[in-house]
Structures are given as C-alpha cells and as structure tokens.
N, C-alpha and C positions, 0 to 999 in steps of 0.2 A: 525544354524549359520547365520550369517547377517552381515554386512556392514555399516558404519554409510555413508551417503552419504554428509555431511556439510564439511568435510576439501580440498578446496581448495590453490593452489600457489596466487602470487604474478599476477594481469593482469586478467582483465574479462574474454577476448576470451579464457585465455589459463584455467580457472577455470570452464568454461563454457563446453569445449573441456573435463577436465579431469572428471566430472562431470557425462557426457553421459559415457563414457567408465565406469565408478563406477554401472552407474544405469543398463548398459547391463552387468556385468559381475554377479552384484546381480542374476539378474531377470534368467540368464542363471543358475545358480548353484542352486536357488531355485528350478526351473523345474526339474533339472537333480541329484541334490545330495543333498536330504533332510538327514541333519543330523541324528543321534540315537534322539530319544525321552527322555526325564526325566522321564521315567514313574518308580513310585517307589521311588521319590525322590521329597515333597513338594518343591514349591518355596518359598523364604520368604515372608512375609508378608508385608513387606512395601521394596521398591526401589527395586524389584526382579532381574530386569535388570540389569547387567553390561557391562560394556565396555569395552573392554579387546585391547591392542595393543601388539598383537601378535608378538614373536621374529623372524619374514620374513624379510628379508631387501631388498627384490623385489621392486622396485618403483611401480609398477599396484599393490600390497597388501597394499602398506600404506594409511590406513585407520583403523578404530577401526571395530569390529566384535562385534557382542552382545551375551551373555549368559545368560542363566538363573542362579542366586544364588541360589543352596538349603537356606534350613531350616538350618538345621544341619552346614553350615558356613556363615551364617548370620552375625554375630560376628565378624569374621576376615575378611571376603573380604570386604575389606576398600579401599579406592579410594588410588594407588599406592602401594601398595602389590603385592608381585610376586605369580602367580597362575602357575597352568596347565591345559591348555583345549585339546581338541581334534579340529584338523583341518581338513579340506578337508575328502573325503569319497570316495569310493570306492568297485569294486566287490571284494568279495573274498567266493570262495568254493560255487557260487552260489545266498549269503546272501548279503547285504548290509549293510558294516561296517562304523565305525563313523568317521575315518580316522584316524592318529598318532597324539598320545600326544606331543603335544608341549609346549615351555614356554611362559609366556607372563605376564602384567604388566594390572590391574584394572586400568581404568585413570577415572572413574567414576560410578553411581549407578544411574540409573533411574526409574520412575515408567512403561514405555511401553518402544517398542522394533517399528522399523521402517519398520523391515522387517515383510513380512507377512507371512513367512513361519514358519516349527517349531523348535525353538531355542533348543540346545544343553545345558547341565549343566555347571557347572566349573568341570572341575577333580579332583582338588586341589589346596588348599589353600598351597602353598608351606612355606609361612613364614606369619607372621601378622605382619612384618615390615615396616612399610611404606617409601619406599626406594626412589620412585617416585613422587616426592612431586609436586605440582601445579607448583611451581615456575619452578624447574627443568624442568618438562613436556615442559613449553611455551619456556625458555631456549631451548630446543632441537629442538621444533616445528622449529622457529627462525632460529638455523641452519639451520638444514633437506632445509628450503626454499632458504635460499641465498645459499649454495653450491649444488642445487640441488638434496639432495640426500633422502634417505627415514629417516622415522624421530626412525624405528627402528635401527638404522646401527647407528643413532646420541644416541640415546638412551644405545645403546651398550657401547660404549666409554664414556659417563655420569657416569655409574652406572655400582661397578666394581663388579665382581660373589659374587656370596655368599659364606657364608662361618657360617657354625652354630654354631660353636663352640664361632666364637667371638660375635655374634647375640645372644647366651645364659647369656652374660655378662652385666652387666646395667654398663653406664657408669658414671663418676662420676657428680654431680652437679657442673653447671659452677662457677666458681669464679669471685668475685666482682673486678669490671672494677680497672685498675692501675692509679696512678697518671700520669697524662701528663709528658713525658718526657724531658729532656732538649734539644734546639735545636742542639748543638754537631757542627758536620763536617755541618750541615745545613748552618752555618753562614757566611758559606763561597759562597754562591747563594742570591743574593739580594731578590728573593723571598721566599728564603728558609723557615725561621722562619715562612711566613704568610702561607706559605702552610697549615703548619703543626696546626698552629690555627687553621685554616678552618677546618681540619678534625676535631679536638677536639668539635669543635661547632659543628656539625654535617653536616655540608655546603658540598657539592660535586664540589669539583674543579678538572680543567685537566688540566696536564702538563705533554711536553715532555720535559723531564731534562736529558742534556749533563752533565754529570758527568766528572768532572776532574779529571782525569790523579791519579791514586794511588790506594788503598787496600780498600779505606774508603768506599766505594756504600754499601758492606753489613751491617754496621751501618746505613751508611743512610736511607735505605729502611726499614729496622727493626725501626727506628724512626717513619717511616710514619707509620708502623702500631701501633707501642703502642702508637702513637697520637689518631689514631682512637678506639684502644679499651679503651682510655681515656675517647674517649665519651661516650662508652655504644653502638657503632655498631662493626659491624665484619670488619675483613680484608684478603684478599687475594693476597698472592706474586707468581707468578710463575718468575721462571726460567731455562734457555735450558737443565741443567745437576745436576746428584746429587753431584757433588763436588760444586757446587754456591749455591745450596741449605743447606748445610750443613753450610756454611759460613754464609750466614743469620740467619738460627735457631742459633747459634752459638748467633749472636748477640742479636737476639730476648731475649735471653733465660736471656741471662746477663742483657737485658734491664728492663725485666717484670717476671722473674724468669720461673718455669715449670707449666706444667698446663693450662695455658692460650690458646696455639696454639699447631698445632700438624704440624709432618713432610710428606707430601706424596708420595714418592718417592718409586720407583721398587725394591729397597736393601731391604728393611723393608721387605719384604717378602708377601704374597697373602693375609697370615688371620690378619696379626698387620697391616697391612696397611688398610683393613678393617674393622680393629675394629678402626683403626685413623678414617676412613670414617664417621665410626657410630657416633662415637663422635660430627663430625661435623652435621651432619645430625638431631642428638638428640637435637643439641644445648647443649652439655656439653663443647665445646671449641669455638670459635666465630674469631678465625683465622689460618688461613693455609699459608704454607709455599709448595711449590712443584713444579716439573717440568710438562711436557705439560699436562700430564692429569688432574692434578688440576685442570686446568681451567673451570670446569664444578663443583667443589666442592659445595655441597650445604649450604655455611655462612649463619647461619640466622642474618640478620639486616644487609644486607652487605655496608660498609659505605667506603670501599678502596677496588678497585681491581689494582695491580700492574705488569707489566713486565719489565723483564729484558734482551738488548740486543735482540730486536725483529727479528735482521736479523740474527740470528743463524736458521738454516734450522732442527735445532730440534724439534722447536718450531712448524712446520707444520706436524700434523699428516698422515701417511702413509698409514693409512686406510679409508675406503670408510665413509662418502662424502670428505675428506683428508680437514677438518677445519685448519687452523691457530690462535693460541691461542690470536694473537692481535684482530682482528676479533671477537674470543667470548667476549674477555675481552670488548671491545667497544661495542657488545651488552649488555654486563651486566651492564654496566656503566649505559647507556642511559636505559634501562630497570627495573631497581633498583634504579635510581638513584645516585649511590654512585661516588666518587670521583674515578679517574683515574688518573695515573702516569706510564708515559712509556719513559722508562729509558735506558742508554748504555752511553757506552766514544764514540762511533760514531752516525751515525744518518742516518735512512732509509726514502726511500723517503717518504713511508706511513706518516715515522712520521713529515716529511716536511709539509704531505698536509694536518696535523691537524692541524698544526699549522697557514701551509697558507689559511685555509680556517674559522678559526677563531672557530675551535671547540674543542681546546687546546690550552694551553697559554705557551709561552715558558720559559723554568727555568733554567739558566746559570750562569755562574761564568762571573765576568769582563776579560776582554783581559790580565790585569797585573797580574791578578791572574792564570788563563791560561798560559803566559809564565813564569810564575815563577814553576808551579807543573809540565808539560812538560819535555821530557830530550831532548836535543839537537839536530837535525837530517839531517844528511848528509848524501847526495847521492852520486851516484856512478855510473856510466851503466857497464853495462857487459861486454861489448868489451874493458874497459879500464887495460892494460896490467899489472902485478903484477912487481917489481922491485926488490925485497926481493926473496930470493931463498924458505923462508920457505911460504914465500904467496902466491905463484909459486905451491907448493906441496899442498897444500892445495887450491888450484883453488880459491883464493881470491885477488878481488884487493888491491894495495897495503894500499891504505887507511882505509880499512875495517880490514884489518889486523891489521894496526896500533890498530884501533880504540877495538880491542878486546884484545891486548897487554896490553895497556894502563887498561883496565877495569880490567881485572885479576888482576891486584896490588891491586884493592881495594875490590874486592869479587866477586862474579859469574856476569856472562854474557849470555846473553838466547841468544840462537840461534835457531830462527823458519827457518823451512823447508818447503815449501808447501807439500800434499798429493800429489803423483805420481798417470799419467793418466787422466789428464788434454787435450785436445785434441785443436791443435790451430785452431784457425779462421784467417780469411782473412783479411789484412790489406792494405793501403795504403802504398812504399815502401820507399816515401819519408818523410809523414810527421804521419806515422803509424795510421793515423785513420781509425775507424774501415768501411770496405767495408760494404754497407748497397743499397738494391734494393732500385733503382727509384721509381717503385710502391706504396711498400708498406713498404719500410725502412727495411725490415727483414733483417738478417744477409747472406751473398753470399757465397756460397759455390762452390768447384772445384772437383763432381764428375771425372770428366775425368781427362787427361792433358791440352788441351784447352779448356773444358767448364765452364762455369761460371753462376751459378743457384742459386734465393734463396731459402731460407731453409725454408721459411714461403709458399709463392704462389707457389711457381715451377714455377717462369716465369723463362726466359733466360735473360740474360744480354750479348749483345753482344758487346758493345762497353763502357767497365766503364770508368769513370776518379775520381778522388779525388773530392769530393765538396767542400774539405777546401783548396788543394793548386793546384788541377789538372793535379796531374799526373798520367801517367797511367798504371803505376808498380807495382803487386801485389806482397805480399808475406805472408807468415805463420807464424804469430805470433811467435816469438822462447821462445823455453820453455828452458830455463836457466840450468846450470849444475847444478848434481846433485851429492849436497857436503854429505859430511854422517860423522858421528861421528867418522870411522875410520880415515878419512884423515885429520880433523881438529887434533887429537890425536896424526895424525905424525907431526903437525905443531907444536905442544906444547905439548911435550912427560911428563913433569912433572906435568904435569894440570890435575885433573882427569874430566872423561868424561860421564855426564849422559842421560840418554835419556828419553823422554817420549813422550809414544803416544798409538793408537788401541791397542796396545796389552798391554801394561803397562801404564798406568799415573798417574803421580807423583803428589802430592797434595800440598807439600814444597818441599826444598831446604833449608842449612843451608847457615846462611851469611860467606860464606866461598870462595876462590878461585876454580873455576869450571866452566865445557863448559857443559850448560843446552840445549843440542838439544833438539828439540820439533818438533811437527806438529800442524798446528793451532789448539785453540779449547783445544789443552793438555797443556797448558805452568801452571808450576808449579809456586806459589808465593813465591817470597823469603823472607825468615824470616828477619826484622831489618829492614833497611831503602828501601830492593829493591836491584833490581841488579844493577850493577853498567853500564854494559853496555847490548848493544842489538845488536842483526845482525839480518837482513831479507835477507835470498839469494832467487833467483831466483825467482824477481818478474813478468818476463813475465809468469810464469805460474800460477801465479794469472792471471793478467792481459790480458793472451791470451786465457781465456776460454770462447768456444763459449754461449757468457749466454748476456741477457741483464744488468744483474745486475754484470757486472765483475769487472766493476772499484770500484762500491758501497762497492762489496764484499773484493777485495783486499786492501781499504781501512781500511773495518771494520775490517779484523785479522790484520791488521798492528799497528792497533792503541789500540787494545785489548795487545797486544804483548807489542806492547809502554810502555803502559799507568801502566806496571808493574817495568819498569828501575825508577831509580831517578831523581829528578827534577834536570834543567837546577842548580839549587843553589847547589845541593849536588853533584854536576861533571858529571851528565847518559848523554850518549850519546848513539845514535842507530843510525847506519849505515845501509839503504834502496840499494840494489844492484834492480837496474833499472831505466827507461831513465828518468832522473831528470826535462823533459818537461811537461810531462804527468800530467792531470788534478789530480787523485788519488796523482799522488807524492808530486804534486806541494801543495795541501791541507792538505796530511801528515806534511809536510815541518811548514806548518800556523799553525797548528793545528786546525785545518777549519772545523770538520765534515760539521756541519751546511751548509757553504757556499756549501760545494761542495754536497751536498742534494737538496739545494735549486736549484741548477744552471743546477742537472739531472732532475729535477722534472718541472724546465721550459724545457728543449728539449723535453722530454718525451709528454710533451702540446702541443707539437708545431707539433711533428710526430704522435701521437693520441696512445700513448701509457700507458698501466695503470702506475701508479695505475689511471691517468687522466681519462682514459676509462676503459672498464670492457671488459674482454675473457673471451673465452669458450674454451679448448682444446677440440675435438672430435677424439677419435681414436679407430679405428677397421678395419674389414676389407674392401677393397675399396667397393664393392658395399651395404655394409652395411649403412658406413659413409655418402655414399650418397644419399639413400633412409631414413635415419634420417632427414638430412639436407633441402631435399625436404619435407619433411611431416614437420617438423615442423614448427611451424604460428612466424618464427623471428619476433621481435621488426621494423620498420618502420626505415630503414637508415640503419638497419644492414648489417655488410660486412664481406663475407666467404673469407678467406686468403686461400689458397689451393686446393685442398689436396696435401699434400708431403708428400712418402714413409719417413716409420721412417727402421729403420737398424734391419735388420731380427737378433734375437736374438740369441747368440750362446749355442746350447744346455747345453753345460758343465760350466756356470756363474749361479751362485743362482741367481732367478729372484727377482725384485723388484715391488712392487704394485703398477700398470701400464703398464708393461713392455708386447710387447703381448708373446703367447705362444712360446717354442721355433721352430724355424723354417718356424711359420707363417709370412706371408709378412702384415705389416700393414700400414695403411696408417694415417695421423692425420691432420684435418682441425682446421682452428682457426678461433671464430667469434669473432668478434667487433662491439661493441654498445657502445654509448655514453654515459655521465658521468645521471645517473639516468635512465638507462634502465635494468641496471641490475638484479632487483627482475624480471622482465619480461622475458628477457634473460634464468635466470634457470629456470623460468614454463615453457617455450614453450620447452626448452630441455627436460625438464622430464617429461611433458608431452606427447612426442614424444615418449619419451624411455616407458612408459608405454602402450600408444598403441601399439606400436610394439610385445611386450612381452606379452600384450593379444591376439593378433592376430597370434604371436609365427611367426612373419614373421622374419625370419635371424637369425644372430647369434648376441648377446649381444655386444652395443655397450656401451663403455667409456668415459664419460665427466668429467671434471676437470671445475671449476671454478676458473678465474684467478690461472693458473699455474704456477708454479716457474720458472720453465726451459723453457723461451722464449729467444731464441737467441737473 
C-alpha cells in the first residue's frame, strides 16, 4: 500500500506543510506495516499500477494509495470503477494481516508505483461501471478544496450507492436534440428571448433573473433547458424540494416530451433513482432536473446549469464538507463552461455580488410590469388594536381581518405562519435596530440580567447606545402571537380551514373559498388565477431571529408567499402584520428584492462581512479549538472573532450535523480573511486538522466554511 504524494490545497506554505506530513506518514507505515504480498496473483502487463481513493473521509487519508492490478481484472479496473482493497494492517494470532477490506474508486492506471515498499493487489473489482468519471473526479477535487473537506466525503455525496440490479440494465440511446422552443413567459424580461438564443448557439451566458410574481418560473426554467438541448448540450435544473421539482419535469416534459431528461429526487426510490443516474452518466439522457444532490449529476456536454431560489437552506447540504449547491453550480459553470442561471422572486445577497461584480448579468422584468403581476400590500404592526369583535377572537388586526373577508368572496386566501422556536435577539428599543458589538459588529447577547456580550468575540459591552438614533434601551425582539387554524375557524366558522406543513403539504388547493394556513416553504399553489388574498402574521419572528441573514430571509418567504396571490389587476391583496418602518417591509411594500439585496450587500462591505469576505466556523472543545488555531499558518491579516461557548446540547433533542455531543460544553471561533483568501483560508485549516489527527493530539475538531448561522 502507498500514498501518492502530488495532491495538494490551495497556498504554497499550506501545500508544502501538508506535503511533509504525507511524506512521514508514508515512510512510517512502510517501516511498520508492509501490506500481504500478491504472491500467486500476476500483475497486468501493461499500467499494473492503480490508484485507488479509498472510501476514508479522514482529512490526513485524503490522498490516492497505489495497488497492484492482477492479471485476471486487467479488463475491468478501468479508471473510475468501484473496487475493493484491503487497508491498514495489523497483529492478529501472532501473524501479520493485510488489514479490512474496504471500498474505494480507481481514479487512474500507471506504469510504476512511488512508494518503495510492497504494493497490495485490488480485492475486487466490484462493478466495471465507470461511475467516477474524470470530469466528476476534478468536480469534487474542487470542492473537497474550498470547503475544506476531504475529497472522499465530497465523493460520497457525488455518486450515489450502488445498486446492481439497475447497473444490469443498458439504458436506452439518447434521442436526437428538439426543436428550440418558443420564448413563452420569457417575453415578458427584456433579456429574456436573448438568453435563451444564447444557449441554443451554444454561448455560456449568466444571469441572476428576478422572476415575477406568479406560477410561470417552472415554464420558464424548463424553456432554458430545451433551449439548450436545442443545441445539442446538456442541462441541469436544481431545486430546494421535490414538489418544485416535479413542477418543472412537468413542464419540461410538455415542452420536449419523455425521454430527453430524467427526475432526481429522494421519492423515486434508491435503485430508479440510480438507474436515472446511470442514464445520465451513460449519456442516454443529457438533462436533469432535481433537488440538492443533483448538483453533482454527471451531464455530458453540460451547456446550462440552473438554480432555483438559492436562499432556501435546503439547498446547503448537511453533511461533511456541507457544500452549497450555488457554490458547486458556479464551479461547474466556470469549469465546463456552460451557461448559468440563478433564479427566485427574491434575491440573495450572493446573487447581488454576481451581479455587482460583473460576473452575471442581470435579468428583469420593467417596473410596469412588476406592478402590474404583484398583489397589493399593506401593513400593519402588531400592537395595532382589533375593532371587530370577530378580529378580536382571532388575534388579528382589524385590517387584516378586513383584508381576508374581503378575499373569501372571491376564492382562497393563504395564510403563512412562521415555524415556532425562533429565539429573539437584541434590539435597539427605540428605533429597533438590531444591537451589534463595537468590535466586531457580531450580534449582543444578554447572558445574565445585566450583562451584555457578543455572540461572535465574547467581548463585554458595557456601555451600548443605538448607532442609528442613540438610545440606550434594549429590548428582545417580540416574537408575534401565535394564530393557528383553530382560531381563525372561529373567526369565520363557514369557511373551511386547511393546512399545510412538516407533517402534511399540500401541493394545490382548489379555486374555491378557503383559509390555506401554511408554514413557510409548504404554501400550496392555487389552481386558476391564485389566491385571491394573503396574510403574513407574526413577522417579528421572522425578523427577530438571531441570524445575519434575518431580514434577507423574512423577505424571501414573504415574497415566495406573495408571489402566489393575484396581481394588483385581478384584486390580491396581502396583508404583512409587522412594523411597516423596517427595511424587509419597506422592500416587500416596492417589490424591491433587488434593491433591498443590494443595500445588505453594501453594509455587509462596509462591516467585513461575507459573502464580501470569507469565515471559517471552528468548533470543538476549548482547548482543542485553540491549539488548531495556534498551529495553523492563517492567511496574513487574518482575524480570530472569539472563542464563544456554543449552548451545551440537550441530551433528549435528535442532534443535528455540527451540533456537539450531548452534554459536552463546546466552544466555536470564527476567522475572517479578506475577499480572495479564501482558497488559503481552507488549506491552512485542513491542513491543521490533519496534522493534528496524525499526531492523534486531542479530540477531533470541526470547521465549516462560510457558515449559514452567523448572528
């Protein structure tokens, strides 16, 4: 067994660094745990060497290991084929064994070996599928490197288990490219129609496109791909969930008929979702449609990759290195070349800074057009007293009331709910802006009664005031009451009352009189023109979650929510219960994604916050975190925010991926580097975490690359 000692990160010192720890880990194993021999088993005759990347997802193991190819599967061990070798060795009964079979993946075939010791066989050739294909391999490489993580853990989540039964099946020959399609709802974005040329020509353009207000995106999107397989390349759609995905296929399917594309989604099941896989992988199908794990789908000629609605938190996978699917999608773009399209009715700052930095072009509807598809929207605050005895029973203000009476005449009315357990933050009490450290702008926290701490550095704050109006009143965010289906039901007893959400959600609704509660994320489409009206109750619990991204967010389900009522022309109206001052509401109000993206994406520059700059979360436990921190070679200007205890987990809560053990006390530091330090940034972290874990000094530390949950 051997080591290939060539794969480096991102940063000379930190390549250099991980480089020596490669070369002494060899050289120790060779001494100490000389594999079984091949004896009784020729090597092949030509490329005998393979390169296997072992299924470890150790950051000190990722690197390729060499074997010897028999004779006897010469034939099938082909570069990207799943094998079995034998790892690591061991005493046992006295004898010197070869270690346990493990899985692992051929990424090449050489004529010599680097190591000088004596090389192990392959175990087995588990399939002669070639599943791991070149392009995939760099694809994952790619990740593994900007979120730090190993490139077998990236490889995992690529390429989904096997399954032989659908591997026994040849799939069919792809079908001759369709006609360009007509531009459709396109017509209605001034760059619409030229997009979609582009892709036909084979041209790679990128646009973040605000979608207007309605049902139409999964036409539209299904456009941009059977533009693209007009021309003879592939395309790929992701989106956060399989009810958006199904709406797409849906339209795809009516666009360019069956056969063309396939659906990837977790419903289909382990082995038809696998055999969709193979399809694409064979080159029998040349676009896909599916939520996050698609995004690694192997399109051959990929000439569109697409997302949809990038700040859905679905979209960021939950296991290790925890990629985000815009993030692969923009390296596949730039890597492949193909055209890009990142898509929603609102807008993430990300997608702000594509466009403000001139590496997407943006794709809009006019203003006229925009208030015309739009329903009409009036606020309301909370504290504003009900006058109606039935708005009164149902904890709504009177206008809001009004405003759902009114809708019922003419067919359903949604009513979004936020999810309960939302925890407030600290606010300003006069002019509610949000408390933020002098330091380092992190968000303040009130461990005790009188103390006042941020949640980033753990400095003290002992004397705040307001920066915007200077006063020096704090208070806690109020999280809005909470209305439920029963109470609105006694408000309007004839009305029937449906709901949807976690445990149930509803896909339609008929165009009929009806109180559609929801929780974000679950809102059902209504059949016909749309609902006729809308409620958003209890918007401080959007808006008072301790997150950097809260306003962004309580935006985006508001206007996700919206953007399913009737335009201003066909009467929708939607009623926002919260403070009608506020940036979020005031932008709802415009119909402003854009604006109010752009205007967070200046502050965020101005306080050095990503996406402007690039984090690190580091979490574990405190003397762990801080002897990482110390050993590793930061970037030059980098700045450690902390450490700050994170909240000792309660044993009896199903944990989630990061969360530490229960009952351990953990602690989490954050580093900051500047805009292009970031490929440096993850090598010196993982390269820290792998000597660590050679050296077997502490207990396993945890890094996240720009993390979601920044106060």
């Amino acid at each position: 067994m051997s080591r290939e000692d060539g794969r480096q990160g991102a940063g000379a010192d930190a390549g250099e660094q991980l480089a020596l720890i490669r070369a002494s880990v060899r050289e120790t194993k060779a001494i100490r745990a000389k594999p079984r021999t091949w004896r009784g088993a020729e090597p092949a005759a030509e490329l005998p060497v393979a390169r296997v990347l072992v299924d470890k997802g150790l950051v000190h193991l990722d690197r390729y290991f060499d074997y010897v190819v028999p004779a006897a599967m010469d034939a099938e061990a082909r570069p990207g084929v799943r094998v079995r070798v034998r790892f690591g060795a061991g005493e046992k009964g006295g004898r010197r064994e070869g270690g346990k079979l493990v899985s692992g993946f051929i990424v090449d075939r050489v004529a010599e070996s680097d190591f000088r010791g004596v090389l192990a066989p392959l175990a087995q050739v588990l399939s002669p599928e070639p599943v791991l294909t070149p392009g995939l391999l760099a694809l994952c490489r790619a990740v593994a490197d900007r979120y730090a993580g190993s490139l077998a853990d990236v490889v995992q989540l690529a390429v989904p288990p096997r399954r032989a039964r659908a591997e026994a099946k040849e799939s069919p020959p792809p079908l001759p490219p369709n006609s360009p399609p007509e531009p459709g709802s396109w017509q209605r974005y001034a760059a619409g129609p030229g997009f979609l040329a582009a892709l036909t020509r084979g041209d790679a353009p990128r646009a973040v496109w605000t979608a207007l207000p309605g049902t139409t995106w999964p036409d539209e999107l299904a456009r941009a791909a059977a533009a693209t397989l007009a021309g003879g390349r592939g395309a790929l759609i992701v989106v956060p969930d399989g009810r958006a995905a199904a709406r797409v296929d849906a339209a795809l399917t009516a666009l360019v008929g069956s056969g063309r594309h396939v659906l990837l989604t977790a419903d289909a099941g382990p082995e038809e979702r696998y055999r969709r896989w193979l399809a694409v992988s064979r080159g029998s199908v040349r676009a896909v449609i599916g939520t996050r794990a698609a995004m690694f789908a192997p399109v051959d000629r990929l000439g569109l990759v697409a997302l949809w609605d990038d700040g859905d938190a679905a979209l960021s996978d939950p296991h290790a290195p925890q990629p985000h699917a815009r993030e692969v999608l923009i390296q596949r773009a730039v890597g492949e070349r193909a055209g890009f399209l990142l898509g929603g009715v609102s807008c993430t700052v990300e997608a702000a800074q594509l466009v403000e930095t001139g590496w997407a072009r943006p794709l809009t509807a006019d203003r006229e057009r925009v208030r015309a598809a739009a329903p009409r929207i009036r606020t309301v605050g909370e504290g504003d007293e009900a006058r109606d005895e039935a708005a009164r029973a149902a904890r709504l203000p009177t206008m809001a009331w009004q405003v759902v009476r009114e809708g019922l005449k003419h067919g359903p009315v949604l009513v979004q709910v936020p999810r309960r357990g939302y925890a407030p933050r600290l606010a300003c009490a006069r002019c509610r802006t949000p408390a933020r450290c002098r330091a380092c702008a992190g968000p303040l926290e009130s461990p005790g009664a009188d103390d006042l701490v941020c949640a980033w550095c753990g400095r003290a704050e002992a004397d705040w005031h307001c920066a915007e109006c200077g006063g020096a009143r704090l208070r806690a965010q109020v999280v809005g009451a909470r209305r439920t289906a029963e109470e609105l039901g006694r408000a309007f007893p004839a009305v029937p009352v449906r709901t949807s959400g976690r445990d149930h959600v509803l896909t339609t609704v008929p165009d009929a009189p009806a109180l559609v509660v929801s929780t974000p994320g679950a809102e059902p489409v209504a059949e016909g023109p749309g609902y006729a009206a809308g409620l958003l109750l209890d918007g401080w619990a959007l808006l008072g979650r301790p997150d950097l991204r809260a306003g962004e967010e309580a935006l985006r389900r508001w206007l996700t929510a919206a953007s399913l009522v009737r335009g201003q022309e066909a009467g929708g109206t939607v009623a926002v219960i919260a403070e009608p001052t506020l940036r979020p509401v005031q932008a709802l109000v415009r119909w402003d994604p854009v604006g109010h993206a752009v205007r967070e994406l200046a502050e965020r520059a101005e306080l050095g916050f990503p996406p402007v700059s690039r984090m690190a979360a580091v979490a574990g436990r405190p003397d762990d975190v801080a002897a990482l921190l110390e050993s590793a070679e930061l970037p030059p200007g980098a700045e450690v925010l902390g450490p700050v205890p994170l909240p000792v987990a309660d044993p009896g809560r199903p944990r989630r991926p990061g969360d530490p053990p229960p009952g351990e006390s953990w602690e989490r530091a954050l580093v900051r580097v500047r805009p292009g330090q970031g490929a440096a940034l993850a090598a010196a972290l993982k390269t820290a975490r792998a000597a660590r874990l050679v050296k077997r000094e502490g207990e396993a530390v945890r890094v996240r690359i720009d993390p979601p949950d920044l106060g």
